[in-house]
FIMIMI-221532 format. One line per field, with one value per residue (C-alpha): x, y, z; residue number from 0; residue in one letter. Coordinates in steps of 0.05 Angstrom, whole numbers, plus 5000, padded with zeros to 4 digits. Example, Ala and Ser with C-alpha at 12.3 -4.5 7.8 and 13.67 -1.06 7.14 Angstrom:
% residues 2
px = (5246|5273)
py = (4910|4979)
pz = (5156|5143)
num = (0|1)
residuo = (A|S)
***
This chain:
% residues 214
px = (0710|0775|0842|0902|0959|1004|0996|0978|1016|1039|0986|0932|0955|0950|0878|0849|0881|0869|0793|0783|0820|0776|0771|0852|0870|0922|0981|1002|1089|1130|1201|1258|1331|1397|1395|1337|1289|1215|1177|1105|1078|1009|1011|0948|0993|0988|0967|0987|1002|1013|1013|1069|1110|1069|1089|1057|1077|1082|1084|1132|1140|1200|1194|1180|1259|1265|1295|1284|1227|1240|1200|1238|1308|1295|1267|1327|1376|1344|1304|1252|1187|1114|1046|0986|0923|0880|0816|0775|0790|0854|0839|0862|0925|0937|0925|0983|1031|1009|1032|1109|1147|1227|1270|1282|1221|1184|1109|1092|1105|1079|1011|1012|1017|1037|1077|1084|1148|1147|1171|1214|1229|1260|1205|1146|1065|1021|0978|0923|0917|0878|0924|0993|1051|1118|1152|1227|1247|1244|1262|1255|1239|1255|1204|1212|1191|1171|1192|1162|1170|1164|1154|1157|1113|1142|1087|1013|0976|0903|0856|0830|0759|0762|0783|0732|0775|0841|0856|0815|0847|0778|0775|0713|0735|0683|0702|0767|0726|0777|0784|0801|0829|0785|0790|0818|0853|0811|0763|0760|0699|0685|0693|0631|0586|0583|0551|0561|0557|0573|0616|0589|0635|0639|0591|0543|0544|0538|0478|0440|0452|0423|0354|0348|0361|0414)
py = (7818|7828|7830|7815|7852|7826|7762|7791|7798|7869|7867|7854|7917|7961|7940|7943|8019|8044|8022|8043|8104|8143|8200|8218|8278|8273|8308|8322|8333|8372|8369|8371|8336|8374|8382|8408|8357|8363|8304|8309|8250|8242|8209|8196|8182|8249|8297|8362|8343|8410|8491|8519|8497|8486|8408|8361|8278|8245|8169|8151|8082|8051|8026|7953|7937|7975|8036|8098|8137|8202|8247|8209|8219|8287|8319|8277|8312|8385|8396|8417|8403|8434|8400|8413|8395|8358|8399|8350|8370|8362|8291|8265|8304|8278|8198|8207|8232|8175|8118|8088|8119|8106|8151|8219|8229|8295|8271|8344|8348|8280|8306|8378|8407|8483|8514|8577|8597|8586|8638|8605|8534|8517|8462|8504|8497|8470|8521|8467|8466|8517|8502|8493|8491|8510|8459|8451|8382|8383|8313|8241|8181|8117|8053|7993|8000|8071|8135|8182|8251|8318|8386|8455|8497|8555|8591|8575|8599|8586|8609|8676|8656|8620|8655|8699|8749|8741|8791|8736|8669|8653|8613|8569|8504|8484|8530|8497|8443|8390|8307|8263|8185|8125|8056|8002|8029|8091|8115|8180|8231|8299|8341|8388|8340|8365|8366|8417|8387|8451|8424|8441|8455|8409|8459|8447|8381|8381|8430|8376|8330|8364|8390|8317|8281|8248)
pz = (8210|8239|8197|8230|8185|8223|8186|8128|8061|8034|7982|8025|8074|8029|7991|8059|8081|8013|8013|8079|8094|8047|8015|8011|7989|7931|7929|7858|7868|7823|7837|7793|7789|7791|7709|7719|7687|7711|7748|7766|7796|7848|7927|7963|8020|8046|8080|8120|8203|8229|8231|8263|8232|8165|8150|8102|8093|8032|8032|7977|7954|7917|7845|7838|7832|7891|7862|7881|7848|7813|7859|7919|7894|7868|7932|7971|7912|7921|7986|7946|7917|7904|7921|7871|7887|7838|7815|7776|7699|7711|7723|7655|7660|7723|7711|7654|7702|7744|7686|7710|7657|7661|7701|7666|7626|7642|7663|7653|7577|7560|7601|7561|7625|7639|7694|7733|7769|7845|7892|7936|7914|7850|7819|7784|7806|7763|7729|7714|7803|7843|7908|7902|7962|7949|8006|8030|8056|8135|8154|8115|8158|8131|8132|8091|8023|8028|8061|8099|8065|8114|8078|8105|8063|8061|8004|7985|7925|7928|7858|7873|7857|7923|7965|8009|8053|8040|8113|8151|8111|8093|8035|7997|7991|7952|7899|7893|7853|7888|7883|7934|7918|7927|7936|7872|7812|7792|7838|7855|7895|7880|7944|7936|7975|8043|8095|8175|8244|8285|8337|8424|8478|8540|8577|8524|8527|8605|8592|8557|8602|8663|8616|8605|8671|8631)
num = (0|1|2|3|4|5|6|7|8|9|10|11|12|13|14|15|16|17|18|19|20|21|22|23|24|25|26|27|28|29|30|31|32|33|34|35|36|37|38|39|40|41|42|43|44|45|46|47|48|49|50|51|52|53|54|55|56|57|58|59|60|61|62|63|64|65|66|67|68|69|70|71|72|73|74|75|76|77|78|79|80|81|82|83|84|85|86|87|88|89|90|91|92|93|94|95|96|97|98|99|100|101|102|103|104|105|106|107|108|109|110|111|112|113|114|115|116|117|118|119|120|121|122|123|124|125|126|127|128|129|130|131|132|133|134|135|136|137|138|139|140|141|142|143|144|145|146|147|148|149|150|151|152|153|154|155|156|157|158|159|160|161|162|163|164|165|166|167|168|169|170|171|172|173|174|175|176|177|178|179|180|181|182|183|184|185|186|187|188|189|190|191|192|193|194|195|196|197|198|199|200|201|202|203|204|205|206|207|208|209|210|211|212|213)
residuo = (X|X|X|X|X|X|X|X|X|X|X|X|X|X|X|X|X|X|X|X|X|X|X|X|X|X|X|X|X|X|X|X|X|X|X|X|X|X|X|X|X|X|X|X|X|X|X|X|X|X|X|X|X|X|X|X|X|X|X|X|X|X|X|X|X|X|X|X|X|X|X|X|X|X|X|X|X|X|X|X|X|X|X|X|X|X|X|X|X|X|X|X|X|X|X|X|X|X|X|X|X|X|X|X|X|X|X|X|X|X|X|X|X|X|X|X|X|X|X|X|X|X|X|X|X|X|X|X|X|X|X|X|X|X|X|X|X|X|X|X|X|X|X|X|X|X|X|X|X|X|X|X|X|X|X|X|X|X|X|X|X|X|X|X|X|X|X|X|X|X|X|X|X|X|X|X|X|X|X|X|X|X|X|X|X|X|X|X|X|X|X|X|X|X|X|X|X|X|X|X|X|X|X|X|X|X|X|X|X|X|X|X|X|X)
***
């Protein structure tokens, strides 16, 4: 069935990216405003776009008057922010920091959530999250009702149970024990379930094709 979104009401956009463009990995943002008050709030708009340099995007929407949200105007305030991943019993904790509370409330001590100095960036890491990127702003882009957040990571910290060689970067992402965002209000997949398709190289494909008579 085709959709043309074009034509299409903002509402119905999004139920038909969010149920499709599955699993998302969530990005769980700490950031802070210039008095220092905490903010910890999760995006599934995001993901990382790049190595050198290290950037990840953050989709973040306005509130429903159209005011800026906390993690929005504090990372436009500071330059700075860190991304948590979500393991899955810190689920609960999580889906409180997710509830619209008013501007200024800290989401982290309404969710009983502790914190562990960054190195780099003045926001904390979550202690509750396995992976955790200490991120400087890079660049915002502007577009409609949301903006388009770029973040140098400038530090990772990754659980030490998973990682395998830390020499070689080699790290079990199983072990991480991660969740990834759904379609609807709260659905949410465990990321354990895998399965390996071992890529081939053009030669190998052309290979196959001369065996067979392709």
């Amino acid at each position: 069935m085709l959709f043309d979104l074009d034509a299409l009401p903002v509402a119905s956009r999004y139920k038909l990216l969010t149920s499709t463009v599955v699993p998302r990995p969530i990005a769980w943002v700490v950031t802070q405003d210039a008095a220092g008050v905490l903010n910890a709030a999760p995006y599934s708009f995001f993901n990382v776009f790049g190595s050198d340099p290290p950037i990840v995007a953050l989709g973040i929407g306005n509130r429903p008057s159209g005011a800026a949200k906390d993690t929005g105007a504090n990372i436009a305030a500071t330059g700075e922010f860190t991304v948590c991943l979500v393991p899955e019993d810190a689920l609960p904790a999580m889906n409180i920091t997710a509830a619209d509370f008013p501007a200024g409330v800290d989401e982290l001590a309404e969710a009983d959530l502790a914190t562990i100095a960054s190195t780099k960036v003045g926001p904390p890491r979550l202690a509750a999250s396995p992976v955790a990127l200490e991120c400087t702003l890079f660049k915002t882009v502007e577009m409609g009702s949301h903006s388009l957040v770029l973040g140098l990571v400038r530090a990772m910290h990754i659980a030490d149970a998973a990682v395998m060689d830390p020499e070689r970067c080699y790290i079990d992402s199983t072990a991480l024990g991660l969740v990834g965002r759904m379609h609807g209000a709260g659905w949410y997949t465990r990321t354990g379930d895998r399965l390996e398709v071992k890529r081939v190289s053009a030669a190998e494909l052309a290979a196959r094709k001369e065996k067979t008579g392709a």
